[in-house]
C-alpha positions in Angstrom: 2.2 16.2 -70.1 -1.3 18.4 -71.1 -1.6 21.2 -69.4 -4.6 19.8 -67.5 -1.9 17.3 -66.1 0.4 19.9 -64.7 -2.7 22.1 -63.5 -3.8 19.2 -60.9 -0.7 18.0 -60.1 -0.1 21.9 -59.0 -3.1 21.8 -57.4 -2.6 18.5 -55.1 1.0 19.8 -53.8 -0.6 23.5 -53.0 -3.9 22.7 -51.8 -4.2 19.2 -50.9 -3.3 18.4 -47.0 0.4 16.2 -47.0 0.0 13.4 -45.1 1.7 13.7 -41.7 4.1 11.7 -39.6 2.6 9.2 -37.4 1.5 9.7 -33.7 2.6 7.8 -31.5 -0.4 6.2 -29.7 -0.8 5.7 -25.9 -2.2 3.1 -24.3 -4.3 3.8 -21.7 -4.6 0.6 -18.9 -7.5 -0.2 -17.7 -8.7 0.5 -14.1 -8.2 -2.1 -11.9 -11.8 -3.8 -10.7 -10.5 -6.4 -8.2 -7.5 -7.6 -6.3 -5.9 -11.3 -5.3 -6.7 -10.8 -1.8 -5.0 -14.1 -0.9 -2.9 -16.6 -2.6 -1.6 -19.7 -1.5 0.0 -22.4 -4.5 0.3 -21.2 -7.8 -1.7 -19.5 -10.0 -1.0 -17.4 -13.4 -3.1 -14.3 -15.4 -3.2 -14.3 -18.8 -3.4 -10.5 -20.0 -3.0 -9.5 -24.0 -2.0 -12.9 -24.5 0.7 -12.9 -22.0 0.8 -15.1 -19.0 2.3 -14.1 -15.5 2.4 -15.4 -12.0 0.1 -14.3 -9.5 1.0 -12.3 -6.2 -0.6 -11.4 -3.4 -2.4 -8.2 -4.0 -2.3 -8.2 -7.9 -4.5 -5.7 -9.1 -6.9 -7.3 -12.0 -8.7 -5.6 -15.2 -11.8 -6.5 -16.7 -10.9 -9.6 -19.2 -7.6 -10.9 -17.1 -8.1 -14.3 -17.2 -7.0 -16.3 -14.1 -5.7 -20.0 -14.3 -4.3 -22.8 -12.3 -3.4 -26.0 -13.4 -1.9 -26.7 -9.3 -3.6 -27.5 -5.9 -4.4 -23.6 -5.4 -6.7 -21.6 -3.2 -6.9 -17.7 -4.4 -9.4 -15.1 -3.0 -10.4 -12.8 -5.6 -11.8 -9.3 -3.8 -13.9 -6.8 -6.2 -14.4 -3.3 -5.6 -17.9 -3.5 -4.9 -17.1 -6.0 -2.1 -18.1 -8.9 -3.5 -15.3 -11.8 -3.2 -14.5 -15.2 -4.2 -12.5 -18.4 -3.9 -11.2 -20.5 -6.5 -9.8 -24.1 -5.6 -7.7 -26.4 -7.3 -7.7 -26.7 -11.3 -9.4 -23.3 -12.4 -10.2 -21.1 -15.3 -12.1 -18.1 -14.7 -12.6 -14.5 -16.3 -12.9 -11.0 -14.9 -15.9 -9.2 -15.5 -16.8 -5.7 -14.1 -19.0 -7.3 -11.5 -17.5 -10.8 -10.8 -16.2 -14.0 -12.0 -17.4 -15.8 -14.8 -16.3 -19.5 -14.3 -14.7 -21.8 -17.4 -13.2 -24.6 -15.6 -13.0 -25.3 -12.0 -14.4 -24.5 -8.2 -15.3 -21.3 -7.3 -16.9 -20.5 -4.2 -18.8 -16.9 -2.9 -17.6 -15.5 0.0 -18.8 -13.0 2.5 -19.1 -9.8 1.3 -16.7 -6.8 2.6 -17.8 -3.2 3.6 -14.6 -1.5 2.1 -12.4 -2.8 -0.4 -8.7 -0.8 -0.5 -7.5 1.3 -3.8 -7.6 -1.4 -6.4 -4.0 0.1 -8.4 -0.8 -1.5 -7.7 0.2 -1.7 -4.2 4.4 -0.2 -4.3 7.2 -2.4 -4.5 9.3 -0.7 -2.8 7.2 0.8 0.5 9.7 1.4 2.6 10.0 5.0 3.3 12.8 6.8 5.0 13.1 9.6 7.6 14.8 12.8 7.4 18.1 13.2 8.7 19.0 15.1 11.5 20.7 18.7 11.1 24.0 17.8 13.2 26.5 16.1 10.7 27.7 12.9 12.1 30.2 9.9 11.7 27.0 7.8 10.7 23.9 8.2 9.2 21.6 9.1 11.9 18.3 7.5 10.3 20.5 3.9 10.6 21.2 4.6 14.6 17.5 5.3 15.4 14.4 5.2 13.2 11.2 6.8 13.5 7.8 5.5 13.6 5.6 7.0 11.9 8.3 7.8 8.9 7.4 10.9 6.3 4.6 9.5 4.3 2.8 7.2 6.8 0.2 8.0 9.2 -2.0 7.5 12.5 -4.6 7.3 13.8 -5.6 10.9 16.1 -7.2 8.8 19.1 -4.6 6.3 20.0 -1.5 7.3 18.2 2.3 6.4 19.4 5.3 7.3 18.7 8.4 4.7 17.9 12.1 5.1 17.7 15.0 3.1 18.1 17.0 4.0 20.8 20.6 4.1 20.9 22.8 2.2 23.0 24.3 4.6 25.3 21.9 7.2 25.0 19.2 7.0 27.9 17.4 10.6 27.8 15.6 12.1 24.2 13.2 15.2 23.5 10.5 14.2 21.3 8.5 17.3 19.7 5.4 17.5 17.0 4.4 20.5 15.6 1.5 20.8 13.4 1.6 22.2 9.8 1.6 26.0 11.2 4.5 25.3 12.9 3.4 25.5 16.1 4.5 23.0 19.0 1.6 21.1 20.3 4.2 18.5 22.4 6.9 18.6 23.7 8.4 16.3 26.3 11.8 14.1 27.4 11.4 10.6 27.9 13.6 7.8 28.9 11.8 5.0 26.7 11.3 4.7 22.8 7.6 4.9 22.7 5.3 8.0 23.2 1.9 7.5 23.7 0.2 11.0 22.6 -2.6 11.6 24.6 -6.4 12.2 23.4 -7.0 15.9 22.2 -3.8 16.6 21.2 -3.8 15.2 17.2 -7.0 16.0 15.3 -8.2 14.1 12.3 -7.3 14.9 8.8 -4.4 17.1 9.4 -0.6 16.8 8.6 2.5 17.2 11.6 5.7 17.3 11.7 7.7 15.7 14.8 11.4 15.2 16.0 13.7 13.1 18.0 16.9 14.5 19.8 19.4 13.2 22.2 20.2 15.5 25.3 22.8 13.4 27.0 25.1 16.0 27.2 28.6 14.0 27.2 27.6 13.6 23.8 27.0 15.5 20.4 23.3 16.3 20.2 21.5 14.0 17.3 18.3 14.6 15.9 16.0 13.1 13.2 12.9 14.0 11.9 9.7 13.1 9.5 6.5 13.9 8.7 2.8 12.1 8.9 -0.3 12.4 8.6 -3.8 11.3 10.9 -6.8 9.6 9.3 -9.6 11.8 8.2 -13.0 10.5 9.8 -14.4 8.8 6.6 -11.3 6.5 7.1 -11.5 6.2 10.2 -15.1 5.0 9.5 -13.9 2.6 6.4 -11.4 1.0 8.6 -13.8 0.4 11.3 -16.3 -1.1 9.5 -13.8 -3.7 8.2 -12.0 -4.2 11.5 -15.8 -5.4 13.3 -15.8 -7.8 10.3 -11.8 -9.2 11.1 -12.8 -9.1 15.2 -14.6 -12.6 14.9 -11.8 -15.4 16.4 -13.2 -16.9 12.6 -12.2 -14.4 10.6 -9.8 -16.3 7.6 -6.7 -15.0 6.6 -7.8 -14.0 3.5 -10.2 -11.5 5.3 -7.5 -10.4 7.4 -5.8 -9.3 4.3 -8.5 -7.5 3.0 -7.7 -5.3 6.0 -4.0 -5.2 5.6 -4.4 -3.8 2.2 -6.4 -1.5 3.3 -4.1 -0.2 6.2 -1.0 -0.1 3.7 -3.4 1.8 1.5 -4.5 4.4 4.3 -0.4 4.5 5.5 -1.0 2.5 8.8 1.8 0.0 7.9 2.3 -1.0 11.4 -1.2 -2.3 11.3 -1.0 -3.4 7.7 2.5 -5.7 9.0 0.7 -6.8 12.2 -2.4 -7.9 9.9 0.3 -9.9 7.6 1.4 -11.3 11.0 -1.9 -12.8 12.1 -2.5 -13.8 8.9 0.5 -15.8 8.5 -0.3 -17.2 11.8 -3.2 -18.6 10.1 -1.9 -19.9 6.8 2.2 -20.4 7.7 2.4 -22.1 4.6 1.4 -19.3 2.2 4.9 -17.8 0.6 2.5 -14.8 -0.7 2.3 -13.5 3.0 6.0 -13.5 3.6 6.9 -11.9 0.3 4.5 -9.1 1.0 5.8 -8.7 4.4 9.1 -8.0 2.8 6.8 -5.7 0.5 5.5 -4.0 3.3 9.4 -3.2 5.0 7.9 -5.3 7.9 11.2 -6.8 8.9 12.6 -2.7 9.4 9.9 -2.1 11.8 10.7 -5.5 13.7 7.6 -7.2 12.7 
């Protein structure tokens, strides 16, 4: 080998760059521009080449394409409001804005002042209350449950308070305290329900509030959780899509529209009694009883 030969070859190992291990690369999804607002039959999205069956409240990317090959009827909600139904035999593409028909009937629907958070709505929404301080035989969130659990919330005009009461047990203490720690009620009741009055929750804020037993014959039992109230532009969102749901012809796939939204805000008492009234409307439609079992509905009796 010259001595030019060994020179370069020198020359690459010192002072050219080595190459480098791969990086592994991470794929970013893309957001979310519309939702299956309702579903009733069968209907698939094809996404990177894959197919999969459509459920209620799917979130959907620009380029899904949706399909049916059955007697279906799915409402397709975009963020900007705009919605619409595809019957039958279908074929259509998501764009940023809309639909863009291939194959089938697609009808435009009536436009919707709020449309809920677009990512995927939890599979597993039912939350669970803190457990009492007093150790005891069984778990206390099983004897009596609280309504609103830690992570849902209320609205400040109109709130109530739900437990379960427990046989044998006729007199509780029910206490919120906001997130100072101060007490802003405090009272003993005989029933399971607690209507707080106006004035006493404000809007936007976090609390904390308890149940205990006082029958004295009996150790003391206590659970606890923590929620939230709707800030005004909510309360404002909500509004404007509750005057739209009011009408006695509101479909169910409207009604929807608003239970999303009220699972999205943490008002799943509403969100199940929307899923209630919707099914009321469309018995037929399995999507509405899986999502009720989405929801935890059955665990607040609804």
């Amino acid at each position: 080998m010259t001595k030019l030969r060994w020179f370069l070859l020198a020359f690459s190992v010192l002072v050219l760059p080595t190459a480098r291990p791969a990086q592994a690369v991470t794929t970013v999804a893309e957001p979310a521009v519309a939702m299956v607002s309702f579903l009733a039959g069968s209907a698939r999205i094809q996404r990177s080449g894959r197919l999969k069956k459509v459920a209620l409240f799917d979130p959907l990317r620009v380029g899904d394409v949706l399909v049916s090959q059955h007697d279906s009827n799915v409402v397709i909600g975009f963020a900007n409001g705009t919605r619409y139904r595809l019957h039958g035999d279908f074929r259509a593409v998501i764009a940023a804005d809309g639909l863009q028909p291939k194959r089938g009937e697609i009808e435009a629907l009536e436009t919707v002042s709020a449309m809920p958070d677009l990512l995927p709505l939890a599979a597993d929404t039912a939350r669970s209350a803190s457990a009492g301080a007093v150790p005891l035989r069984h778990n206390t969130s099983d004897l009596f449950k609280l309504y609103p659990a830690t992570g849902d919330a209320l609205p400040a005009t109109g709130a109530v308070l739900r437990f379960t009461a427990i046989p044998g047990i006729e007199h509780y203490r029910v206490e919120v305290q906001n997130r100072d720690g101060y007490t802003i009620l405090s009272l003993q009741t005989l029933q399971p329900k607690v209507d707080v009055s106006p004035g006493v929750l404000e809007a936007g804020a976090s609390y904390h509030w308890q149940v205990r037993t006082l029958d004295s014959d009996l150790p003391s039992m206590a659970i606890s959780a923590s929620f939230r109230t709707l800030d005004t532009a909510e309360i404002r969102e909500r509004q404007a899509l509750l005057r739209q749901t009011a009408s006695n012809h509101a479909g169910a796939d409207l009604i929807l529209v608003l239970a999303a939204l009220d699972r999205h805000l943490g008002l799943r008492r509403e969100a199940c009694l929307g899923l209630q009234r919707a099914a009321s409307l469309q018995p037929a439609a399995q999507s509405i009883a899986r999502a009720r079992l989405r929801f935890a509905c059955p665990g607040l009796g609804l």
